[in-house]
N, C-alpha and C positions, 0 to 999 in steps of 0.2 A: 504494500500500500504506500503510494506517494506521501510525502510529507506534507502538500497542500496539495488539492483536488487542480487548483486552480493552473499549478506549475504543467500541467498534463497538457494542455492546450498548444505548450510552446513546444514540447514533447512530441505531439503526432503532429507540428508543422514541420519539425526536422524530420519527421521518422517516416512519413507517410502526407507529405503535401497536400499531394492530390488526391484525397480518398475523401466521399462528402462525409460532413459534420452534421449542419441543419437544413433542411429543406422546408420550407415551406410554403404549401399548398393554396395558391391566393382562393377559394374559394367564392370570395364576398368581392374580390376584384375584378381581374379579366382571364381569372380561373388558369393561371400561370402556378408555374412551379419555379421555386428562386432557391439553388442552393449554396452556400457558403461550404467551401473545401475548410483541412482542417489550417491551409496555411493562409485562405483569405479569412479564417476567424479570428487568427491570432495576429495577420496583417491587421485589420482595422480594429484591435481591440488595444494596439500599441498606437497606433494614430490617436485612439480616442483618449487614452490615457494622456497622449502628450499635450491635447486639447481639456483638459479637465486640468490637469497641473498647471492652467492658466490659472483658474477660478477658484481652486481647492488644495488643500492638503491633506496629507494621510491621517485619516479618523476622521473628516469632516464625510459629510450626507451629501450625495447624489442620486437626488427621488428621480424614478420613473416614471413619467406620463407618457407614455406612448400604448398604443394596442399590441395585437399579437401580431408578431412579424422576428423579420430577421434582426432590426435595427433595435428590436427589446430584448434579442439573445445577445448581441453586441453593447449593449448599453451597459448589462449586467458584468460579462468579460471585462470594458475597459475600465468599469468602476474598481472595480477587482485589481487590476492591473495596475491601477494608479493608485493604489493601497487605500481608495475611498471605501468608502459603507453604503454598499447599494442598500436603495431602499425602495425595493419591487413595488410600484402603484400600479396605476389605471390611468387613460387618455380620459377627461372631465368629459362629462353625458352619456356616462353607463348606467342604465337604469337601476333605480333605484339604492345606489352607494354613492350619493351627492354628498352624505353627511358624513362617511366611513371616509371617505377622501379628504376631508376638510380635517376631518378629527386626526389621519393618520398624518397626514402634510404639516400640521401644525406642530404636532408631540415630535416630530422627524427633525424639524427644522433645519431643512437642506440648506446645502452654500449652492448648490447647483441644482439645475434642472438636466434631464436629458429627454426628448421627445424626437417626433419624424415633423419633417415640413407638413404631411396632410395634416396633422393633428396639432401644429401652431396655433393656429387661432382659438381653438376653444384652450388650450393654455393659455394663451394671455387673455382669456378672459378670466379664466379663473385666477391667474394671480395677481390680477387689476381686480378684480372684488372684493368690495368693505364688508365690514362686519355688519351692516345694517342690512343686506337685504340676504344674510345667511343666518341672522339672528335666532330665526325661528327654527332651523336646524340645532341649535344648539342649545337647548333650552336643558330643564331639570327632566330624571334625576341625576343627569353626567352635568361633571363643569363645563362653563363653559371653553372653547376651546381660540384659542392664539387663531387668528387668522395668514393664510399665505401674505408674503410683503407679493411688490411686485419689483421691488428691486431686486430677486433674486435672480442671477445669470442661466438663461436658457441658450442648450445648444442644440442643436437638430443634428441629430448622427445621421442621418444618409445623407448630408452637406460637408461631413469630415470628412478632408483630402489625406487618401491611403499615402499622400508624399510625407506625413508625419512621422510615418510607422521608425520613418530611419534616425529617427532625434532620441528616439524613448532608450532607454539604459534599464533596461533591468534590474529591477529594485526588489532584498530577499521579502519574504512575505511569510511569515513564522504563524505555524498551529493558533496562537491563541491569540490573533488579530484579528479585529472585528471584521466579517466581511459582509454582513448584511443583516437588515430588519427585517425581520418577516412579523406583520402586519396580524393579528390572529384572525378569524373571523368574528368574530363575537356573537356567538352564540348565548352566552348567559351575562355578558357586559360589552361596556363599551372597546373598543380593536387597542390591542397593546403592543408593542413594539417587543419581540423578542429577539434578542441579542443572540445572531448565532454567528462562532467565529470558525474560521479557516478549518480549525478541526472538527469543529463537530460536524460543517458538511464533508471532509472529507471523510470520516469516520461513518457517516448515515447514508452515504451513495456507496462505500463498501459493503455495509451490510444488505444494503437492497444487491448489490450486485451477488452475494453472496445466496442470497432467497432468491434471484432470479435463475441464477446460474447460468449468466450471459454468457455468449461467448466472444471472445475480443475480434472486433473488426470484422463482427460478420452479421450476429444481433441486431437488429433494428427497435426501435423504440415508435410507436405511431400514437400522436395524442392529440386533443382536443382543446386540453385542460387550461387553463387560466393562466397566464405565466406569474400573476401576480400571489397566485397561491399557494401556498408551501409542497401541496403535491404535485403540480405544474410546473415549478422550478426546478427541482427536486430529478424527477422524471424526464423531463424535456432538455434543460441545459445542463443539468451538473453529472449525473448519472452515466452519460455517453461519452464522456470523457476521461471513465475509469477504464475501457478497452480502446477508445478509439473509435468508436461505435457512432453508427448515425441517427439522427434524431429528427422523425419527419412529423410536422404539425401543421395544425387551421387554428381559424378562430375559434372559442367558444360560440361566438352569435353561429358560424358554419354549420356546425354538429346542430345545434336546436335548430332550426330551420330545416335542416336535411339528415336525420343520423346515420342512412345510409352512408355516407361520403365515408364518414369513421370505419365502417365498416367495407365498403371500397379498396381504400387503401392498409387496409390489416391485408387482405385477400392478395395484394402485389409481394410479399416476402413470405417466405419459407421457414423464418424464424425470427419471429417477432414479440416482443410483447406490448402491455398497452395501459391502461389504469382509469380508472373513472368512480365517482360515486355512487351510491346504490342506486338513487334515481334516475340515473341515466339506463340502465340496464332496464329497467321496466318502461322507459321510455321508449328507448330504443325496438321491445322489441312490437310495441303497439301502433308507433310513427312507421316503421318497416312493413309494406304492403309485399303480396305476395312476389307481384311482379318484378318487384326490387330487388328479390333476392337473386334472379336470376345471374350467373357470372361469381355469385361470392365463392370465396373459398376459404374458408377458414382455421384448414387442418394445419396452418405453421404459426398460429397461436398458441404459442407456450406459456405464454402467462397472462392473464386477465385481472388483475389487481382490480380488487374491489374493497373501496375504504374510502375516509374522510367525512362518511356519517355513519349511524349503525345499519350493520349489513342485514335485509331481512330474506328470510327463506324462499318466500315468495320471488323475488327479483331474479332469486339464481335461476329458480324450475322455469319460471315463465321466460329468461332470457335462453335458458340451453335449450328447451322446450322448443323455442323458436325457430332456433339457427343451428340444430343437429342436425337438420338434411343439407346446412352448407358446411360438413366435416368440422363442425367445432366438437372438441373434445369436452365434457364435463369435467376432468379433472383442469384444465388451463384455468378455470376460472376459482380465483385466489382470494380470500375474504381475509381481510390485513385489517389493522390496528394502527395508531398513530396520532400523530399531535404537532401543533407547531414549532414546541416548547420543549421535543424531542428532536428539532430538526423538520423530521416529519414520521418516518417510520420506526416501527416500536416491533412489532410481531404481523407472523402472516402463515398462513396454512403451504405446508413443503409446495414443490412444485411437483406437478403431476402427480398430488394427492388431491380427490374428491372433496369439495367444502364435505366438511360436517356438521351435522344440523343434529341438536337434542333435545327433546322436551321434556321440560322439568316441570316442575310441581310449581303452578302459579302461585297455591296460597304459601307452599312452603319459601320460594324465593321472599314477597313479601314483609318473613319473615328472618330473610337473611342469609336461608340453606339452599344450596340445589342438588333437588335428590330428583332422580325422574320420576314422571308423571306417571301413577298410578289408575290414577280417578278424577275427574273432574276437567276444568280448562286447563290446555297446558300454559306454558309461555315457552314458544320456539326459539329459539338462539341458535346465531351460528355461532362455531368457533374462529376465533382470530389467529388460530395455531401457536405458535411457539415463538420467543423472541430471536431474534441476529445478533449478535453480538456485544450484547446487553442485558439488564438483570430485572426480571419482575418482583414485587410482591405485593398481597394482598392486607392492606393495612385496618386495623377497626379503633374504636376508639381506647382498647387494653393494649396496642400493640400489633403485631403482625398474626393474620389468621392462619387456620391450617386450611390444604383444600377441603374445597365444599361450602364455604362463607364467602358471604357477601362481603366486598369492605372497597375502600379506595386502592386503585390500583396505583402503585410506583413505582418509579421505573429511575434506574441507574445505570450510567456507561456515556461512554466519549462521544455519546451522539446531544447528549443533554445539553441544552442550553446555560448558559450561564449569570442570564439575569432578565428580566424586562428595562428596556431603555426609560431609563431617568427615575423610575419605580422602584424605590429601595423598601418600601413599606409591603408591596406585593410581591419585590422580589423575593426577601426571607419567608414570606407565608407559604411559597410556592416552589422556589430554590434554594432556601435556608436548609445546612445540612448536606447528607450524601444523595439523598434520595430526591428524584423528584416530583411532587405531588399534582396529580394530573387534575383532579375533581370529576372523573370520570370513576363511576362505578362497574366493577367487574368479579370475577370468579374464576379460581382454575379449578378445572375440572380432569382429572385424568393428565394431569401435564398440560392441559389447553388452557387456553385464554378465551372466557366469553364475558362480553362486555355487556350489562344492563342497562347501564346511564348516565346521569350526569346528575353530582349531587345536589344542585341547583334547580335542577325540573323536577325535582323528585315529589310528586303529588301526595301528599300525607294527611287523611281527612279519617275522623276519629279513632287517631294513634298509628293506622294501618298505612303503609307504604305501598304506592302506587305508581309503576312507572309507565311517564305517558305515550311512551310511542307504542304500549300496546294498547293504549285507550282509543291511542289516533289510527291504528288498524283494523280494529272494532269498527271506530263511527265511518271508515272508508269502506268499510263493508258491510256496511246498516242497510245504504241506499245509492241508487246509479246516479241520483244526484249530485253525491259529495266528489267531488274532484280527487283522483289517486295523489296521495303524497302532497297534499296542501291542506292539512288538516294541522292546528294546535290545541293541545290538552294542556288548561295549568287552571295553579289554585289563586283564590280569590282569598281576604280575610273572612269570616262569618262571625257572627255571636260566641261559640261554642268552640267551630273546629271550621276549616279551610273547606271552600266550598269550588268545588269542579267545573271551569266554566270551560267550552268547545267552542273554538271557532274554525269554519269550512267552507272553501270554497267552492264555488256551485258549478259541475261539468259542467262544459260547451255542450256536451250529447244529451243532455236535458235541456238546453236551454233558458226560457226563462218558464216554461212551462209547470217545471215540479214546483208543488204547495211547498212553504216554507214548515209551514205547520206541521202537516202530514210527515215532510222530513224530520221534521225535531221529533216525532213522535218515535220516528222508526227508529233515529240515532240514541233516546234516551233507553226506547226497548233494551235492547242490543246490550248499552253499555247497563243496565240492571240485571242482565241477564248471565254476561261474563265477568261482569267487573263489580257486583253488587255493591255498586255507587249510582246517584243520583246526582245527576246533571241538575248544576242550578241554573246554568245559561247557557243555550247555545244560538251561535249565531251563523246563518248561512251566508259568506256574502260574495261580491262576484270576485274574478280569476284575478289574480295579481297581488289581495288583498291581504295577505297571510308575508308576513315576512320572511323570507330566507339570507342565508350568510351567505359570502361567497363561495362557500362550497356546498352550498344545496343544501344545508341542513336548516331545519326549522329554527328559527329567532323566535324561541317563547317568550324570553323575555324583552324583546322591543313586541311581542305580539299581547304581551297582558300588558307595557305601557300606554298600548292603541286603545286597549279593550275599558282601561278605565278611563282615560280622555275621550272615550265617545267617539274615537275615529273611525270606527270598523260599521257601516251599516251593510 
């Protein structure tokens, strides 16, 4: 294993020039393919470095605004290269993260910008914007947040002239310098800035290399994913750079608009793998019409990572269900574990090992054991397999549990992060000590890793422990009304004890047709009848309505701060 991930770049420009690096598939453009070799990566990642050593010095912030392209895989390299702290964003007018951009840009507080010429102007609008007409974004219960200056230096990387490349000197770049903020989603608060340095990605793309079992300079990586997400960086740029390996990608807006395409380009190599969230898998295989599949191929998918929200049973059967007659293997598909705060990756089911799926005893989890389901409803779980090169445990409030108990799951090893930026008060809560504390609830089982929850959404109404993504499976499957995967379950205060309010949004394949009523009746049946809880509220309301993070995983908690400001009708 290299000493810095990052040194490997300048590695396959001497060793292998001409071999491609990134490609990317302009989908959403004039459906061109643009690839960078590995020796024009590392040519304009030393131009851009020489170009940022205008602006910046080592340890200061160079945020990303730009989209998904080649000029955001180069922006990342020459931040790196010029011993800056990338700090992976978004191009301003991605829906619905106006206020996750503002909140990350501000805590960042870059010395530079880096974007492309198309996406200049909505950059300087956003950093010519006052705090007066973004006010209402930033209201309570977060503080409020620092707005961007606009005096900060913006440079446009596909305007940086590769004649720079020959000025840059190579400067050493040691394990435990900062090399980038990764953004969390925020899930149960507001996006924090996690400090990960040179080692821990170069440590957390060896262990994914090691659970993939790539093989060097021959593997392909095909993704979709977000570059600005910890599994999308992760995956896409840093990861292919442990063989040599190439790394072909679209937009995220590409894949939801057409998932076929994703599945397209898996079907062009022989030995590939790939990674996505759970909703995507169920998306994919319902948007995927018969005629579509014609042409695929799937049998050199060797790995199918599926993580960055919880993985459900359902998603594997109905996506291998789908696409078994275009030679997808059911073992390729890989139900993984992880966090930003880990790097990204934590644990993941071997390769060309079947997910595992067990059901255990709903009231006995509940209660904090998992023994299997004898009698009654289960609770399905997959497992997340075993960790890479890193150490689990199950922690409770005596101590560490034995298998079979519920408790926080922790996790230790060279992938760990080492602090949240500027956060000393939530760094110790969370990286104080050896261990680090996820707030993610889980269990081993048999040597496996399954994941329950998050201690935070944990629905707890007279004493009894509830967790809600299987509430929100229930009411998705009350009625044809409710939208798949756009459903949140959380608690409310009451008089007595915490009170279960739902809110869901209303399929297109109903239209506006289904009774609201009639619905709530179906969805509260349902959840009395598996979850012997009573629904105080629930609310149906139309598509978009339901917050999600950037990784597709449900925002209950910006979805119960809507639910009591009266925003959700």
């Amino acid at each position: 294993m290299p000493d810095t991930l990052i040194a490997q770049v300048a590695r396959w420009a001497r060793e292998v020039p001409r071999a491609p690096a990134y490609t990317f598939a302009d989908f959403l453009g004039d459906g061109s393919r643009r690839t960078y070799t590995w020796g024009q990566a590392d040519l304009k990642a030393r131009a851009l470095a020489v170009r940022l050593r205008e602006f910046a010095g080592p340890g200061e912030r160079a945020a990303v605004l730009a989209p998904s392209g080649l000029d955001y895989v180069v922006a990342v390299l020459g931040a790196m290269y010029a011993r800056l702290v990338a700090v992976p964003l978004f191009a301003p007018g991605l829906p619905g993260h106006a206020e996750r951009l503002v909140r990350a840009f501000s805590d960042a507080d870059p010395a530079v910008v880096l974007t492309t010429t198309a996406a200049l102007p909505g950059v300087t609008d956003f950093l010519a914007t006052g705090p007066g007409s973004t006010a209402a974004m930033l209201t309570a219960p977060e503080p409020a947040a620092r707005m961007p200056a606009a005096s900060v230096p913006v440079i446009t990387v596909d305007t940086v002239s590769d004649l720079l490349a020959d000025e840059w000197e190579p400067e050493a770049i040691r394990p435990g310098d900062l090399a980038y903020l990764q953004y969390t989603s925020g899930s149960t608060r507001a996006p924090a800035g996690v400090e990960i340095t040179h080692g821990n990605l170069t440590a957390n793309a060896a262990q994914l290399w090691e659970a993939f079992r790539a093989r060097p300079s021959t593997s392909v990586a095909v993704l979709w994913l977000p570059l600005f997400h910890d599994m999308g960086l992760v995956a896409t740029i840093a990861m292919p750079m442990m063989g040599g390996n190439q790394a072909v990608f679209m937009d995220p807006v590409a894949f939801v608009m057409s998932p076929v395409r994703w599945l397209r380009l898996l079907s062009e190599y022989d030995d590939v793998f790939t990674g996505a969230p759970n909703f995507a898998y169920e998306f994919t295989a319902a948007r995927v019409r018969p005629e579509d599949k014609s042409g695929l191929d799937l049998s050199g998918v060797r790995v199918m990572l599926n993580g960055a929200e919880p993985v459900r049973p359902a998603a594997i059967e109905v996506f291998n269900a789908a696409f078994a007659g275009c030679g997808l293997r059911p073992e390729a598909h890989t139900p993984a574990y992880g966090l930003a705060e880990a790097t990204v990756f934590v644990s993941a089911i071997g390769r060309d090992e079947p997910p595992l799926v067990r059901d255990f005893s709903r009231d006995a989890l509940r209660q904090g054991i998992a023994v299997p389901c004898v009698d009654g409803e289960p609770s399905r779980l997959v497992s997340c397999g075993r960790p890479y090169g890193q150490d689990i445990k199950i922690v409770g409030s005596a101590g560490e549990l034995p298998g079979g108990r519920v408790g926080e799951i922790w996790v230790r090893g060279p992938n760990v992060a080492r602090a949240y930026w500027r956060d000393p008060e939530r760094s110790a809560e969370v990286f104080g000590g050896e261990w680090l504390r996820t707030g993610d609830l889980g269990v081993l089982h048999d040597g496996h890793l399954y994941v329950t929850g998050r201690i935070k959404d944990l629905v707890i109404v007279d004493g009894r422990n509830h967790y809600p993504q299987d509430i929100e499976v229930t009411v998705q499957e009350a009625h044809e009304a409710v939208r798949r995967d756009r459903v949140a379950a959380f608690a409310v205060p009451g008089e007595e004890t915490e009170r279960l309010v739902v809110v869901a949004e209303r399929s297109a394949r109903c239209g506006v047709a289904a009774d609201a009523v009639e619905v709530g009746r179906a969805v509260r049946a349902a959840v009395r009848a598996k979850h012997d809880l009573s629904v105080h509220d629930f609310v149906l309301t139309e598509a978009g309505a339901v917050p999600r993070t950037s990784s597709g995983k449900i925002a209950r908690r910006a979805c119960l701060r809507a639910y009591l400001e009266g925003a959700l009708v």
